[in-house]
C-alpha atoms as a printed R data frame, in Angstrom:
    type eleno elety resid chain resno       x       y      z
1   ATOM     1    CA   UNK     A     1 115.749 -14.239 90.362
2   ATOM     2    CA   UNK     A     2 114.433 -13.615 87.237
3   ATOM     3    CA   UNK     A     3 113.312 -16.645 84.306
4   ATOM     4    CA   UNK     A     4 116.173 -17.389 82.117
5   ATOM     5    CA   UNK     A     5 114.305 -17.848 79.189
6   ATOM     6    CA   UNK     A     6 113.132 -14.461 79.727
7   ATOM     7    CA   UNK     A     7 116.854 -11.903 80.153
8   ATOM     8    CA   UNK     A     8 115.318  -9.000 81.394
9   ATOM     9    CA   UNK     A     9 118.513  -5.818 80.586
10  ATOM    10    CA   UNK     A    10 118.709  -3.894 83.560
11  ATOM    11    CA   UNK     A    11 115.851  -1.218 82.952
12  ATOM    12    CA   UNK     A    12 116.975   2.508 82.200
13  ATOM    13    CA   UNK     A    13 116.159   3.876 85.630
14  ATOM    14    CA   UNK     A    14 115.732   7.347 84.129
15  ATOM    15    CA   UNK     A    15 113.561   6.346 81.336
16  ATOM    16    CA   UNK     A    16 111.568   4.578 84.389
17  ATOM    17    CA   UNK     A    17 111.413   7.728 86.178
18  ATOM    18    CA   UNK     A    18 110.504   9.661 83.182
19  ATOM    19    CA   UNK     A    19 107.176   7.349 82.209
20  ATOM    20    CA   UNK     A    20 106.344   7.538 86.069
21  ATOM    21    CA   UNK     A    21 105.810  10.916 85.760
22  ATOM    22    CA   UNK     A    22 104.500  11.135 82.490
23  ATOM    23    CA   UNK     A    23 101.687   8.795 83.995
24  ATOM    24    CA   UNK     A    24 100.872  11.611 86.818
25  ATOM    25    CA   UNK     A    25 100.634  14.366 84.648
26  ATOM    26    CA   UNK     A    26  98.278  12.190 82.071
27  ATOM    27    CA   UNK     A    27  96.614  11.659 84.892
28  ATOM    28    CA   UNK     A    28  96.366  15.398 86.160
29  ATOM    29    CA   UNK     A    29  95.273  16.653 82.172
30  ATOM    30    CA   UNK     A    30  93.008  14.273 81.934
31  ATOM    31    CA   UNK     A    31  91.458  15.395 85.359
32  ATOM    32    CA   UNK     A    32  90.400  18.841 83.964
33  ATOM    33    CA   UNK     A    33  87.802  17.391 81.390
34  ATOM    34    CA   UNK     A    34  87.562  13.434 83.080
35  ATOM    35    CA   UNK     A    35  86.095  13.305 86.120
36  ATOM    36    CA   UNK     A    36  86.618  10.070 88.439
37  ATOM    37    CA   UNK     A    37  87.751   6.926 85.574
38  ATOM    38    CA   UNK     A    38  91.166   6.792 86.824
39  ATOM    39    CA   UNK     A    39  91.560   3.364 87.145
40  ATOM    40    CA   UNK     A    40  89.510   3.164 83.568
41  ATOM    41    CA   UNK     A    41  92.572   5.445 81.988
42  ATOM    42    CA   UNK     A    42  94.938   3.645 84.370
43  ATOM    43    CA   UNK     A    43  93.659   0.492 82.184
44  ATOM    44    CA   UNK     A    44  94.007   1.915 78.790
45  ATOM    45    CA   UNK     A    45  97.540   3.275 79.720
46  ATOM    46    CA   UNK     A    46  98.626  -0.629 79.954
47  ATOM    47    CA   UNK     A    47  96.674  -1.444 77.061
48  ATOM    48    CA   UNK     A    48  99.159   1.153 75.200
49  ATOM    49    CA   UNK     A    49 102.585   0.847 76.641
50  ATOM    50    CA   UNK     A    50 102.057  -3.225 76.624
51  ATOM    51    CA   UNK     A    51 101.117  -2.444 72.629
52  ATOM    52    CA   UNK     A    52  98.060  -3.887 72.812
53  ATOM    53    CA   UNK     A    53  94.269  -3.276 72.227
54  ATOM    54    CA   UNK     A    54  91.300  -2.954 74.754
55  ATOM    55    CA   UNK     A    55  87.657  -4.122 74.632
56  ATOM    56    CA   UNK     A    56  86.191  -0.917 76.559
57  ATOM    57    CA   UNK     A    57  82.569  -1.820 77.929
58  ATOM    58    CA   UNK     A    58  79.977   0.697 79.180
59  ATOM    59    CA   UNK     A    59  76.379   2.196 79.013
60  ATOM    60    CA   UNK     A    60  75.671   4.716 76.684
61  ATOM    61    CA   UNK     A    61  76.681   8.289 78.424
62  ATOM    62    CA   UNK     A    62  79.854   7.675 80.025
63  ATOM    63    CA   UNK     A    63  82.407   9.570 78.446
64  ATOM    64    CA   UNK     A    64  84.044   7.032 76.553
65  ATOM    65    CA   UNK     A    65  84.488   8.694 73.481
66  ATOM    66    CA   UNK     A    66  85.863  11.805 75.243
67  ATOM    67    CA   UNK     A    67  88.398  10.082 77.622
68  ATOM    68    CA   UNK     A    68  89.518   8.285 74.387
69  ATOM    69    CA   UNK     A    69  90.215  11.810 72.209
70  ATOM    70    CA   UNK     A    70  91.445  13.085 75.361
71  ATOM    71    CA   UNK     A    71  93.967  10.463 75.921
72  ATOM    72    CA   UNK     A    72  94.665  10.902 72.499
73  ATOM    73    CA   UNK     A    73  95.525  14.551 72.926
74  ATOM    74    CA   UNK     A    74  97.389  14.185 75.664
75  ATOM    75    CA   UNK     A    75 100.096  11.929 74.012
76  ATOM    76    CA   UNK     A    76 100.326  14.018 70.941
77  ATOM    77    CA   UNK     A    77  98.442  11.029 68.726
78  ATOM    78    CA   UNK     A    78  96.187  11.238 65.486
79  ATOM    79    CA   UNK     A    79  92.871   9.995 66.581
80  ATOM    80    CA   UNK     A    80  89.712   8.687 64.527
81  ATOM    81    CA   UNK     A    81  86.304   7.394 65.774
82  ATOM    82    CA   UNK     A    82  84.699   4.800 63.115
83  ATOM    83    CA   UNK     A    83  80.873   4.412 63.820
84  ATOM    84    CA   UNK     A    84  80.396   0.647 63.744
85  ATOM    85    CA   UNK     A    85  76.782   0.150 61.865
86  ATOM    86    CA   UNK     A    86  75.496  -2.942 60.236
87  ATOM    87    CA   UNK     A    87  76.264  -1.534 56.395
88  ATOM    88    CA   UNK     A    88  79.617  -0.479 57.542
89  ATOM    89    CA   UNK     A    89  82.297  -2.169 54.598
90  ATOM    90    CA   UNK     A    90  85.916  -3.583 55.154
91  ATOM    91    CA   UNK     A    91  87.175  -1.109 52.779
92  ATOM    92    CA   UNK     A    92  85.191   1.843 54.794
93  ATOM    93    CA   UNK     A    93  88.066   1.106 57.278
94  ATOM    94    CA   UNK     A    94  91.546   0.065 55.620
95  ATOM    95    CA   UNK     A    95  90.819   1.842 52.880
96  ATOM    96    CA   UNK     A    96  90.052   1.447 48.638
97  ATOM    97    CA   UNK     A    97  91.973   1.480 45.488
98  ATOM    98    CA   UNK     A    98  90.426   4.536 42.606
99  ATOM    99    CA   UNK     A    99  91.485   4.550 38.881
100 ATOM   100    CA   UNK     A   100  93.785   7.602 39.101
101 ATOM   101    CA   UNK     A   101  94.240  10.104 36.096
102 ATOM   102    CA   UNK     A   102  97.956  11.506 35.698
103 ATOM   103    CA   UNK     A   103  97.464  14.703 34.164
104 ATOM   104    CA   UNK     A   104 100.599  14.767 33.545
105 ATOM   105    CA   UNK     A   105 101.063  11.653 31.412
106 ATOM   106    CA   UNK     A   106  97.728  10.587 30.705
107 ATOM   107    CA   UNK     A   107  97.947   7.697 32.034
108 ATOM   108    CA   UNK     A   108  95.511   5.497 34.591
109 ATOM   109    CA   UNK     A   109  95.974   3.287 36.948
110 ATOM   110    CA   UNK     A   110  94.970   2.070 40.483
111 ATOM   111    CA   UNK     A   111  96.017   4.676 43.870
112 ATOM   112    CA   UNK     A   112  95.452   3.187 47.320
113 ATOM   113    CA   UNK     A   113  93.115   5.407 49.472
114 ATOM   114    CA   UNK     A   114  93.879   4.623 53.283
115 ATOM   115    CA   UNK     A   115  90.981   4.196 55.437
116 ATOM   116    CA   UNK     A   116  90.546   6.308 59.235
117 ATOM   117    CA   UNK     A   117  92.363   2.806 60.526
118 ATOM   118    CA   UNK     A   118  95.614   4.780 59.383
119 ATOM   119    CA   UNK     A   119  96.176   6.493 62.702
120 ATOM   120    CA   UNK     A   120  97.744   6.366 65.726
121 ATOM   121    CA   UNK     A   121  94.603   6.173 67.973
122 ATOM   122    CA   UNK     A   122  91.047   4.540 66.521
123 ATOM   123    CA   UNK     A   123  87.909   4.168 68.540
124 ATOM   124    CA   UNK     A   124  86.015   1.646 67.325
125 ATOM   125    CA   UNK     A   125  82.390   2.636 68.434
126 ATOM   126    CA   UNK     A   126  80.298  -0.314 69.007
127 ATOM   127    CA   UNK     A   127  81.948  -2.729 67.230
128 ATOM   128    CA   UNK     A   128  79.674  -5.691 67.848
129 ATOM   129    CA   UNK     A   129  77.013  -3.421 65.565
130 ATOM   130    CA   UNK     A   130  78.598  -4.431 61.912
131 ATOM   131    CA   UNK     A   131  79.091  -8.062 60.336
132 ATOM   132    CA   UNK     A   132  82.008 -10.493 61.284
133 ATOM   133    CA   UNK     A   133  83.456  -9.543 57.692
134 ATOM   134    CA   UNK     A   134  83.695  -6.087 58.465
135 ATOM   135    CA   UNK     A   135  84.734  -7.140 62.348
136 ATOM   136    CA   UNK     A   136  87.397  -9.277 61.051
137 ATOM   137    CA   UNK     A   137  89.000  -6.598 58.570
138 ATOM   138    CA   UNK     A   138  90.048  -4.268 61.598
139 ATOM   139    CA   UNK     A   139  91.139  -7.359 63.854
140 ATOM   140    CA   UNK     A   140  93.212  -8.643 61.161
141 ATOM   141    CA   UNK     A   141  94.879  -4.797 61.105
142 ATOM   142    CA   UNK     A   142  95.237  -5.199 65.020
143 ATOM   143    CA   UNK     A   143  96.794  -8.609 64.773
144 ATOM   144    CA   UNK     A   144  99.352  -7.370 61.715
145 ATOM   145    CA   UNK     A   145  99.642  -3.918 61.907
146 ATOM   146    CA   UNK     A   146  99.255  -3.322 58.055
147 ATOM   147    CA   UNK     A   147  96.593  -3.278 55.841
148 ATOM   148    CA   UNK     A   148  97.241  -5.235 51.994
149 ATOM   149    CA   UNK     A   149  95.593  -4.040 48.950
150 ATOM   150    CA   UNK     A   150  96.160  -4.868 45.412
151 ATOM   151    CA   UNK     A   151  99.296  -7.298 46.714
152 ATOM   152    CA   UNK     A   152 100.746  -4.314 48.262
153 ATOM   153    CA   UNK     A   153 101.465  -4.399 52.381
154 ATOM   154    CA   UNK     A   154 100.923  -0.678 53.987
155 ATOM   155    CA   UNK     A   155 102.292  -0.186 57.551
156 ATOM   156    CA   UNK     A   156  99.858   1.237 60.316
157 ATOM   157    CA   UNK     A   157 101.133   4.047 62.304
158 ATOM   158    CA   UNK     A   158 103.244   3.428 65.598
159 ATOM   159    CA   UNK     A   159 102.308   3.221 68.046
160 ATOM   160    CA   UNK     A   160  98.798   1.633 66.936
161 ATOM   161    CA   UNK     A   161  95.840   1.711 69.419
162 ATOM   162    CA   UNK     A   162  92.505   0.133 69.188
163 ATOM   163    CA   UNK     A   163  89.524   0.790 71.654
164 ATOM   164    CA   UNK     A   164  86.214  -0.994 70.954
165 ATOM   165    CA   UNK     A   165  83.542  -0.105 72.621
166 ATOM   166    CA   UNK     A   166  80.399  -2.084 73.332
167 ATOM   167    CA   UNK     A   167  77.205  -1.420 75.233
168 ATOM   168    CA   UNK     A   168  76.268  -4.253 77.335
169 ATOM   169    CA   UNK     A   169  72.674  -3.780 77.196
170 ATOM   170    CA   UNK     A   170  71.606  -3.342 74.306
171 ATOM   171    CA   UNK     A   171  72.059  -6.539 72.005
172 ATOM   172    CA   UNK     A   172  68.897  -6.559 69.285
173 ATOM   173    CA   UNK     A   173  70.908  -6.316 65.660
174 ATOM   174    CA   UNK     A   174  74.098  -6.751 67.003
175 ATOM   175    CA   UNK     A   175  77.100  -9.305 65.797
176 ATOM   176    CA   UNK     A   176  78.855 -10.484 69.050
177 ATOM   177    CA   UNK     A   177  82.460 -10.860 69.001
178 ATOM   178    CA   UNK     A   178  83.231 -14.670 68.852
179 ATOM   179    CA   UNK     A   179  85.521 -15.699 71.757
180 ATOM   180    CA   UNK     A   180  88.358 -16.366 69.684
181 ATOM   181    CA   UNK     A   181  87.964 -12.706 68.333
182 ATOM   182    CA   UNK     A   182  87.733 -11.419 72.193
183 ATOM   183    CA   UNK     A   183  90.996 -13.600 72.863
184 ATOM   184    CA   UNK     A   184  92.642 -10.853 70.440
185 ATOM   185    CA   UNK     A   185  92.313  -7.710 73.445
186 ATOM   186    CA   UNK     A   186  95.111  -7.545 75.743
187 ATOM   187    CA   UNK     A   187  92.170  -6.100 78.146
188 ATOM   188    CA   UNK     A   188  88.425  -5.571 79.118
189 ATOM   189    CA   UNK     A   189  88.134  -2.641 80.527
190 ATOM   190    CA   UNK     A   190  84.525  -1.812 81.929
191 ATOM   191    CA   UNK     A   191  83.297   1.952 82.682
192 ATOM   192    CA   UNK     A   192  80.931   2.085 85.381
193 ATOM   193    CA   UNK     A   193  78.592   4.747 86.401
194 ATOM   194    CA   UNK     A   194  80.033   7.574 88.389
195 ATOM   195    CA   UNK     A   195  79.546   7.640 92.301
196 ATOM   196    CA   UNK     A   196  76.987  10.427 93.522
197 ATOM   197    CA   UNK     A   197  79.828  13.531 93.883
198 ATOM   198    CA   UNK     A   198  81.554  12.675 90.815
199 ATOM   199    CA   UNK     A   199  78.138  12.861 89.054
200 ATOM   200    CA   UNK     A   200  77.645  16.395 90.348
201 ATOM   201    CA   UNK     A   201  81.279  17.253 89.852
202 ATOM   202    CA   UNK     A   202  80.009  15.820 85.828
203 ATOM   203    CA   UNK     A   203  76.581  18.559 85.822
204 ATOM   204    CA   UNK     A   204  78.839  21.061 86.760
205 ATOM   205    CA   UNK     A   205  82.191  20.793 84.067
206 ATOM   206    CA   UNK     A   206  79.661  19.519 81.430
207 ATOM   207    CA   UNK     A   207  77.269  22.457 81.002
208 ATOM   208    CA   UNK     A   208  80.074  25.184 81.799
209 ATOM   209    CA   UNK     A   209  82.306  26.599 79.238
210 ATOM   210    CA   UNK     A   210  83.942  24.884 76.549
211 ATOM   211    CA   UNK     A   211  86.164  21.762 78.248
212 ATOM   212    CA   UNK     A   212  89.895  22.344 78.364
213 ATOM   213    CA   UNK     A   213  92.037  20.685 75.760
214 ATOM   214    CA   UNK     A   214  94.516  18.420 77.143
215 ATOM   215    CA   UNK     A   215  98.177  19.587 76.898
216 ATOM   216    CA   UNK     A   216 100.504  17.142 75.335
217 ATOM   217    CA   UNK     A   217 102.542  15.292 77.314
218 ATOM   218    CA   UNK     A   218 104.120  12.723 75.423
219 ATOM   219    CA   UNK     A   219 104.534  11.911 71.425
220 ATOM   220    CA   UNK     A   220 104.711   9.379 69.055
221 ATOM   221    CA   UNK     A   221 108.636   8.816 69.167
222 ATOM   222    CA   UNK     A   222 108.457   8.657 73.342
223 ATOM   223    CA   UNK     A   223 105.871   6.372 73.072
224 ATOM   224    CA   UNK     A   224 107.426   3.959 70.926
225 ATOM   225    CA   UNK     A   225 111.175   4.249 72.985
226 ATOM   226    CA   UNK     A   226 109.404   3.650 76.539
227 ATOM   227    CA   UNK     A   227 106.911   0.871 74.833
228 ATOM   228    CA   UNK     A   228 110.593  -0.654 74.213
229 ATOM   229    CA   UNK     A   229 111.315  -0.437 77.719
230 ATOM   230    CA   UNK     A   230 108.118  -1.966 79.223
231 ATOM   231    CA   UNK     A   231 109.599  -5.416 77.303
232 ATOM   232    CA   UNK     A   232 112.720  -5.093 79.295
233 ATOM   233    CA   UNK     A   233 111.395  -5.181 82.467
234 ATOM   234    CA   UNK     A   234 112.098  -8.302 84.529
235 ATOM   235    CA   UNK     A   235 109.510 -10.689 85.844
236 ATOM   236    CA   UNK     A   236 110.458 -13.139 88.686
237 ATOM   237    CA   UNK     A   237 110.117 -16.434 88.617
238 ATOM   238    CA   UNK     A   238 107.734 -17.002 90.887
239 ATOM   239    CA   UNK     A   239 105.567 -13.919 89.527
240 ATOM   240    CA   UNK     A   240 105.580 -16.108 86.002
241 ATOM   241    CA   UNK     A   241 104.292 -18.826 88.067
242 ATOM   242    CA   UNK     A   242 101.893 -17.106 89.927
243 ATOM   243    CA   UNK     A   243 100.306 -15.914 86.465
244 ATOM   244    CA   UNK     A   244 100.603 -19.599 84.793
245 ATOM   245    CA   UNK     A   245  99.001 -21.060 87.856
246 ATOM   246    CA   UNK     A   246  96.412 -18.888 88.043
247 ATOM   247    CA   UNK     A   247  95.009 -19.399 83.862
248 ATOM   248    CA   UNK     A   248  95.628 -22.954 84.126
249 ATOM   249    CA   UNK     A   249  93.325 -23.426 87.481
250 ATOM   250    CA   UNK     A   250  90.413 -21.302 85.434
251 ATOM   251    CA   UNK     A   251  90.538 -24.320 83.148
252 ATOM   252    CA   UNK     A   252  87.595 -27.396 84.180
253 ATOM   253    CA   UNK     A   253  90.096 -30.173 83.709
254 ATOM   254    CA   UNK     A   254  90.470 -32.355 86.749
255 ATOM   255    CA   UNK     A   255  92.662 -30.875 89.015
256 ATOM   256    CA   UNK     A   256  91.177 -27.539 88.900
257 ATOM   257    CA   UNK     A   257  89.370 -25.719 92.010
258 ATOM   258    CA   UNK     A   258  85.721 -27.613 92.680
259 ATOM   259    CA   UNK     A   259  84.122 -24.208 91.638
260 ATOM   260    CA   UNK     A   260  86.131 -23.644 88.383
261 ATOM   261    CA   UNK     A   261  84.373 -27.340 87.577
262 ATOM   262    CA   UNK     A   262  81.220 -26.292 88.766
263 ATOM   263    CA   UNK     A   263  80.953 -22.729 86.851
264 ATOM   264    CA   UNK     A   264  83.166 -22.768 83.985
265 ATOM   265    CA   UNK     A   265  82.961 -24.345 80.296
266 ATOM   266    CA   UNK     A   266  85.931 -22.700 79.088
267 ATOM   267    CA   UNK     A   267  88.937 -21.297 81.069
268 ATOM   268    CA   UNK     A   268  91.219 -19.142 79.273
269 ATOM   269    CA   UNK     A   269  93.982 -19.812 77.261
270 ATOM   270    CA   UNK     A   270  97.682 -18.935 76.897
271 ATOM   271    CA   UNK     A   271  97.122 -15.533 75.176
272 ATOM   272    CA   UNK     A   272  95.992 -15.074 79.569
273 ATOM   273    CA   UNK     A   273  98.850 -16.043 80.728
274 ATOM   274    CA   UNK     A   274 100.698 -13.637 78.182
275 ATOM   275    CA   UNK     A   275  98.585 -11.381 78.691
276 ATOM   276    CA   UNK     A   276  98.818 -11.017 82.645
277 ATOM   277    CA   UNK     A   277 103.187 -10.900 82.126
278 ATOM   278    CA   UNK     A   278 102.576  -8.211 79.366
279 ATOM   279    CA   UNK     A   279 100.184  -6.182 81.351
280 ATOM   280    CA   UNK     A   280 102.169  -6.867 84.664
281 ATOM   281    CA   UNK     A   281 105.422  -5.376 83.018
282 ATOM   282    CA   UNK     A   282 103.379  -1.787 82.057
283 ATOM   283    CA   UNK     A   283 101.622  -1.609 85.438
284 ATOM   284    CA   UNK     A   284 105.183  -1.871 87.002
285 ATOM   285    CA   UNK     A   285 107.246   0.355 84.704
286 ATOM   286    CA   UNK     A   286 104.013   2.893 84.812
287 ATOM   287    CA   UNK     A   287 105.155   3.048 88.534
288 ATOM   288    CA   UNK     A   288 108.230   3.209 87.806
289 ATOM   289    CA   UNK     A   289 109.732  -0.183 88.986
290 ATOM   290    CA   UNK     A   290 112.065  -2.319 87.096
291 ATOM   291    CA   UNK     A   291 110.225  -5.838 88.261
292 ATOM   292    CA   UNK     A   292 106.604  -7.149 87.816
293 ATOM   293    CA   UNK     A   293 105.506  -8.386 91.663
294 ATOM   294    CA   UNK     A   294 102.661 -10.692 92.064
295 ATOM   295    CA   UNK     A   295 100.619  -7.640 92.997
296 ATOM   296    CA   UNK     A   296 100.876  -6.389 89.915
297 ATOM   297    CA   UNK     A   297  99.893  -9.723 88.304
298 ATOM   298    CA   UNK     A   298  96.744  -9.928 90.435
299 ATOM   299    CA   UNK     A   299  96.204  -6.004 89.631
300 ATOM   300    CA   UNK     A   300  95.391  -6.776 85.881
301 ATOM   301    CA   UNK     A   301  93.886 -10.415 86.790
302 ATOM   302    CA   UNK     A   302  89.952  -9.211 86.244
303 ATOM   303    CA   UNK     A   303  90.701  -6.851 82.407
304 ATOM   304    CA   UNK     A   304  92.814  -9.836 81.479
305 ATOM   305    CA   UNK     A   305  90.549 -12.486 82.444
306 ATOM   306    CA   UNK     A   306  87.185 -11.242 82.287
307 ATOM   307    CA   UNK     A   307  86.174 -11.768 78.551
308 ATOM   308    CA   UNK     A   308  88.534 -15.004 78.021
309 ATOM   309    CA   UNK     A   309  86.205 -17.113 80.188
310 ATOM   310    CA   UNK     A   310  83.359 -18.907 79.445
311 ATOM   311    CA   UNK     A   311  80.877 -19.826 82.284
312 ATOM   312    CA   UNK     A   312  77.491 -21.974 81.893
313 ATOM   313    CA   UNK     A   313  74.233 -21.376 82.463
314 ATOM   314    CA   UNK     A   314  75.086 -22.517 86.817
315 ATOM   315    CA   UNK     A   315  76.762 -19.189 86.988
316 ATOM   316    CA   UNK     A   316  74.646 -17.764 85.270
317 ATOM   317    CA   UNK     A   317  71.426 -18.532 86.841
318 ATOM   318    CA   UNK     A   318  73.233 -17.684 90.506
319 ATOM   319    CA   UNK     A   319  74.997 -14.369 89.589
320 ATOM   320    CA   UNK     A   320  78.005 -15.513 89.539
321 ATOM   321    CA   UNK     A   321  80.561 -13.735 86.790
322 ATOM   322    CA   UNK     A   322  84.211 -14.101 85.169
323 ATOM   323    CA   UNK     A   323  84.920 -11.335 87.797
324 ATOM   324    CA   UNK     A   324  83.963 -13.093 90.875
325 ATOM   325    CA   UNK     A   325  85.682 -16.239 88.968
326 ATOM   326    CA   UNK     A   326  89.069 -14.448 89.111
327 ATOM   327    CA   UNK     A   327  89.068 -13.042 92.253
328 ATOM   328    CA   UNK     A   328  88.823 -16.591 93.744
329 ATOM   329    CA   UNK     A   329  91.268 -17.880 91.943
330 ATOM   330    CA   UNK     A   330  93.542 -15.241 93.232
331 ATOM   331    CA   UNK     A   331  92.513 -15.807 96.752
332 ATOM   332    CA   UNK     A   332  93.260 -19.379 96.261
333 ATOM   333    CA   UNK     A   333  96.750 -18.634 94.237
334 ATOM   334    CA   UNK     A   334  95.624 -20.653 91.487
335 ATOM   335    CA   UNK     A   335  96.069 -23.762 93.031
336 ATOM   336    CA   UNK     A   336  95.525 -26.423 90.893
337 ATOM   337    CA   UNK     A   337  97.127 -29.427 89.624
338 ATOM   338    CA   UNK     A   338 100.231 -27.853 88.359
339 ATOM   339    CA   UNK     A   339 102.374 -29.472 85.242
């Protein structure tokens, strides 16, 4: 039975089909210049078809830039990479406004410029490298999808993906995101290093001939129909209260799990909850079924999760992180005092 509040139209079962297999052959491009990271591009393809934004986290060398251009290619989308440095502007990334010369009439006056944020794709390398002024001009693009200059509102491109990336080692002269910033990415997705034969399989593509351009499998216009679709799929009722139980027993309050109250200073908020429905509905229409199961909710727990928790300096000290955090929470199925 699915939530009233939340009609769910009985999903096209051949537009269900159709991003099923669009997913494998992603996938299977990807595989000719990726090697291993597929549940890394298994992420980001819920990140897009939910129509939201990632936080991507890995050490330097890891291929995020081209997995990112390469997911790009594969769905027919205009990428751009912005370098995130500590002089880097606002207007280096919507865009400016020049005095403009009509030759024709002689006349001046102001023309908008539009920044690399005016694409389908943007990699946002490093972000936590430049200001929170400069931070806040691309978040405010990801929140609104437009940019405004000179009292004038300019669309973004649809569909409209940001991937920041961060290095989680390095932090001398950077800006960390504030959490409420971090609340603002559907998902966390980290990269980790590649197991011992997929690092061979890496020596061997990577100093070979030139890497294989992806073929296009999707485009803009596909993307946008099926990102349509991923809203219609339904969510059962006791999937939506699996996910509300579960972000409301990360919170310390009194009824919550004796290790939530031992480890945590701040559980997450409602964007989590969201977030894990939103998510859920792309993981299941990626697979081509019409309803979100708890599995899938507990599939995307740890990206959702993992950078909307807080933990203090107990967890800390022992090891213990957001990811161990949610997969407790699962095993216990959020139990908590409920209402």
């Amino acid at each position: 039975m699915t939530d009233s509040r939340h009609p769910a139209a009985p999903a096209d079962e051949a537009a269900l089909e159709h991003l099923a297999g669009a997913r494998d052959r992603i996938l299977d491009e990807l595989c000719e210049t990726i090697v291993g990271q597929r549940e890394v591009i298994e992420e980001l393809l819920i990140t897009l078809f939910a129509r939201g934004h990632a936080l991507v986290v890995g050490v330097p060398g890891l291929a995020k830039t081209l997995l990112v251009s390469s997911l790009a290619g594969c769905l027919s989308l205009e990428f751009h990479r912005i370098q995130f440095t500590p002089d880097l502007m606002p207007s280096d990334i919507t865009g400016t406004e020049v005095i403009h010369d009509d030759p024709e009439t002689g006349r001046r006056a102001f023309k908008f410029l539009h920044g690399p944020v005016f694409a389908n794709v943007i990699l946002a390398d490093e972000i936590n490298r430049t200001p929170p002024k400069t931070q806040a001009a691309l978040l405010q693009a990801m929140q609104e999808r437009q940019v405004s200059a000179g009292g004038v509102d300019y669309s973004l491109a649809e569909p409209f993906l940001v991937l920041a990336t961060q290095n989680p080692i390095e932090q001398e002269g950077t800006y960390p995101l504030p959490e409420a910033q971090l609340d603002r990415f559907l998902l966390n997705v980290l990269v980790d290093y590649p197991g011992p034969d997929e690092e061979l399989e890496i020596m061997r593509l990577a100093s070979g001939p030139e890497l294989p351009r992806p073929a296009p499998v999707l485009d803009a216009s596909e993307i946008t129909r099926l990102q349509r679709l991923v809203r219609r799929i339904a969510v059962a009722e006791h999937a939506l209260l699996f996910a509300r139980d579960v972000v409301r027993a990360s919170r310390p309050t009194d009824g919550a799990p004796d290790f939530v109250r031992r480890f945590v200073r701040w559980g997450a908020g409602p964007r989590a909850s969201l977030g894990l429905v939103l998510a859920g509905k792309a993981r299941a229409a990626l697979r081509g079924r019409p309803c979100v199961s708890t599995g899938d909710i507990a599939a995307v727990a740890r990206p959702v999760m993992r950078h909307r928790l807080i933990l203090n300096f107990e967890a800390e000290s022992e090891g213990f992180r957001a990811d161990d955090l949610v997969d407790r929470l699962l095993e216990s199925g959020g139990r908590s005092r409920r209402g």
